[in-house]
C-alpha positions as CSV (number, residue, x, y, z in Angstrom):
1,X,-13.5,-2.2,107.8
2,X,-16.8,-0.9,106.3
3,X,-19.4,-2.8,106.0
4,X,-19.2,-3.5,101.9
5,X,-15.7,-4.8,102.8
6,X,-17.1,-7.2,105.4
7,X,-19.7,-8.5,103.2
8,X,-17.2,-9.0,100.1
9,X,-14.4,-10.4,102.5
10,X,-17.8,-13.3,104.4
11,X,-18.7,-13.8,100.6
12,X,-15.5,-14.7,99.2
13,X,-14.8,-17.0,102.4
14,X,-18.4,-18.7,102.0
15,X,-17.3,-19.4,98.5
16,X,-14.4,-20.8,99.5
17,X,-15.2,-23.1,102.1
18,X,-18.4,-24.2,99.9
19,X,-15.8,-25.1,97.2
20,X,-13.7,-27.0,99.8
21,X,-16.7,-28.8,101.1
22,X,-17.3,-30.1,98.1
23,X,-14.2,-31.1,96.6
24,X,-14.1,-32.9,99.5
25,X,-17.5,-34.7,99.1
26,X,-16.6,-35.1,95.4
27,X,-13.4,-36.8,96.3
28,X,-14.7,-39.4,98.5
29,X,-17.5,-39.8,95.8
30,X,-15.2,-40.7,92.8
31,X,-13.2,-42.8,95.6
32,X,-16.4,-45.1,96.8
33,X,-17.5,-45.1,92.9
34,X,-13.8,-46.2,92.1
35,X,-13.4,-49.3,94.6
36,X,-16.1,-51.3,92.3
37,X,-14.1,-50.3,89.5
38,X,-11.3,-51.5,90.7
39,X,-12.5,-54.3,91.9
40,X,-14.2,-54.7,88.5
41,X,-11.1,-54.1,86.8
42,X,-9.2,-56.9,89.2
43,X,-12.1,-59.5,88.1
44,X,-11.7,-58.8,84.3
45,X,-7.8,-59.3,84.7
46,X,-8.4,-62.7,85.9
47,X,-10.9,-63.3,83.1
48,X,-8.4,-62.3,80.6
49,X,-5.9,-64.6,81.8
50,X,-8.3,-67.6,81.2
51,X,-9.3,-66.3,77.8
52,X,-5.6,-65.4,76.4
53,X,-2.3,-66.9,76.1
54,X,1.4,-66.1,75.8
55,X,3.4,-67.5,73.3
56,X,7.2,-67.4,72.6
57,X,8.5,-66.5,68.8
58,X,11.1,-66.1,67.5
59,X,12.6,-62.7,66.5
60,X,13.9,-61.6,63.1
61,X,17.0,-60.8,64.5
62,X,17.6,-64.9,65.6
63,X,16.0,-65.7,62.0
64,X,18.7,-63.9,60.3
65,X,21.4,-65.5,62.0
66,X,20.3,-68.7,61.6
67,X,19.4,-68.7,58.3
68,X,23.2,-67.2,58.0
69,X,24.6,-70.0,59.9
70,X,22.9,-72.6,57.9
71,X,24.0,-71.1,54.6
72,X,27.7,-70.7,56.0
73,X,27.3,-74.1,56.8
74,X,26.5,-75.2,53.5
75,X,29.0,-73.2,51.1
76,X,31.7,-74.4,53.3
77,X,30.8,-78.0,51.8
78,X,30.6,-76.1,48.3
79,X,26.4,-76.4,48.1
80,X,24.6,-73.8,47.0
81,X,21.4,-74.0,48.9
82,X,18.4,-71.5,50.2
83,X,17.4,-71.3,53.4
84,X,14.2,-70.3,54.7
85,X,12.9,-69.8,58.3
86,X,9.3,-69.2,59.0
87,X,7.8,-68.4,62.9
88,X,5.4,-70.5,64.6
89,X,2.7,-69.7,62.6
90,X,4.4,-70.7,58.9
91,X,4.8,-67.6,58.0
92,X,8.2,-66.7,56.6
93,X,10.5,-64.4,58.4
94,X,14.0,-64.7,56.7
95,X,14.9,-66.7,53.0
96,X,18.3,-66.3,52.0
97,X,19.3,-67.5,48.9
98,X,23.1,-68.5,48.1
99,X,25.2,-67.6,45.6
100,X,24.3,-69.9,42.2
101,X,21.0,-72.1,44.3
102,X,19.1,-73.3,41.5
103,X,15.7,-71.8,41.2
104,X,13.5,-74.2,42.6
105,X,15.3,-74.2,46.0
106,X,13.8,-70.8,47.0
107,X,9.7,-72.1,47.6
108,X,11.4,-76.0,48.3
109,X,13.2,-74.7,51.4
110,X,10.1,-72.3,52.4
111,X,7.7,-75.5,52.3
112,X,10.3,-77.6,54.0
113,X,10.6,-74.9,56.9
114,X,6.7,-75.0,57.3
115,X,6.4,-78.6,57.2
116,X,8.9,-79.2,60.1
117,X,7.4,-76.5,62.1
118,X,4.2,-77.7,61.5
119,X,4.4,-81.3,62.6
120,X,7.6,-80.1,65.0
121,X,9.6,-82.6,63.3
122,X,12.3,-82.8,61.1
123,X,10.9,-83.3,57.4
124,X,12.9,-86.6,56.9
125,X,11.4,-88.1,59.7
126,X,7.8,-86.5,58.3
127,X,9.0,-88.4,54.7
128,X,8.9,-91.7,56.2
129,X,5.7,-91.0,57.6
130,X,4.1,-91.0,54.3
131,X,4.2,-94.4,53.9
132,X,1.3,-95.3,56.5
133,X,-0.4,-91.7,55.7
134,X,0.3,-91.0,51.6
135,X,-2.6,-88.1,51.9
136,X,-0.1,-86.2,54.0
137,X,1.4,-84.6,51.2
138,X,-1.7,-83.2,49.9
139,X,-1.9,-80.7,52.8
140,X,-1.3,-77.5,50.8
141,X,2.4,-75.9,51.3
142,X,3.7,-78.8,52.6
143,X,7.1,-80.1,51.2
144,X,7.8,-84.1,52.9
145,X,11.4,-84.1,52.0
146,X,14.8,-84.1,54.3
147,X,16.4,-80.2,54.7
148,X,13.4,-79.0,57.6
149,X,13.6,-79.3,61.2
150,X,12.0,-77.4,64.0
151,X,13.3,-74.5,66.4
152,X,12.0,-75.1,69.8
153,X,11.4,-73.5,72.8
154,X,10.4,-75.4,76.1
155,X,9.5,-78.3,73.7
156,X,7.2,-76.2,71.8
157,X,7.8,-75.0,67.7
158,X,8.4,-71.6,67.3
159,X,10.4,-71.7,64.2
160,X,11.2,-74.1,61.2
161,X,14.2,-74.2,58.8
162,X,14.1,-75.4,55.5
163,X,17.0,-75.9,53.2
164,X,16.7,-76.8,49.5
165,X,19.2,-77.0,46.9
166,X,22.2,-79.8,48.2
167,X,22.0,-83.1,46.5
168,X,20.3,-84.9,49.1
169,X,17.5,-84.2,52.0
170,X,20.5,-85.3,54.3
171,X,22.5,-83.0,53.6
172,X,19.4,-80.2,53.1
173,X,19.0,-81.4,56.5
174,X,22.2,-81.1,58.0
175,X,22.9,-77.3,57.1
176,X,18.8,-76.1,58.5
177,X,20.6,-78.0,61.8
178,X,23.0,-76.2,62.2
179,X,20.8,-72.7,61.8
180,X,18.8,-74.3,64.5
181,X,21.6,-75.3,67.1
182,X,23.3,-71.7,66.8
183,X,20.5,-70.5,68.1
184,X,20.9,-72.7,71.5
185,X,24.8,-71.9,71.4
């Protein structure tokens, strides 16, 4: 080999044992830089958990079928109702509204659904209530009439269905029961 060779050929290898050398060093840099990070990271988890929660709701999907179940429910006793089901929060996720259901039935059965998820009780037992308490029904978008009761999970709300339009809260009442129990069946 001539000597221009030799030189190229101890270059290129001093090059690339310099590059080596310090991919290595940067490696095990970034590696004792990362173990306070991660460490960090691990701390803020736990901080997390005490600052946020999980909660259950309840999908559209289960809505739908229990709003259908409660308005099955209802035609076979010849009523023509509408169902509402709102989440956890009051906020409506399904309102179905029967065939003939007079027109006030539609934001009747909507406020009865809030109410009972609300208070996570059924609206006639709310009604009664409002004999100690009459300023409960001055709580806007509340409706203290039989025909809501609460969907639970674990004891908790996460769902209320309303149902306007029968002749009576009891029967209201009946049909937003049976929404709720097919979702437990």
């Amino acid at each position: 080999m001539n000597t221009r060779t030799r030189v190229l050929t101890g270059t290129a290898l001093a090059v690339a044992l310099g590059a080596g050398t310090f991919g290595a060093v940067s490696a095990s840099a970034a590696q004792s830089e990362s173990a306070p990070a991660a460490a960090q990271a691990a701390s803020s988890k736990k901080d997390d958990d005490r600052n946020f929660t999980t909660s259950t709701h309840l999908t559209v999907d289960a809505a739908s079928r229990a709003a259908q179940a409660a308005l099955e429910a209802a035609e076979k006793e010849g009523q023509k109702v509408t169902v509402a089901v709102v989440d956890r929060n009051g906020n409506t996720l399904v309102t179905l509204r029967g065939d003939g259901a007079g027109p006030q039935s539609y934001e009747s059965a909507q406020r009865k659904a809030y109410t009972a998820v609300s208070w996570n009780a059924p609206t006639s037992v709310l009604a009664g209530r409002l004999a100690q308490t009459p300023n409960l029904k001055d709580i806007p978008g509340t409706l203290f009439l039989g025909g809501g009761t609460p969907v639970q999970a674990k004891g908790a709300p996460v769902a209320g269905i309303g149902v306007a339009g029968a002749p009576s809260g009891d029967l209201d009442e009946k049909f937003a029961k049976v929404g709720a129990d097919s979702l437990t069946n």
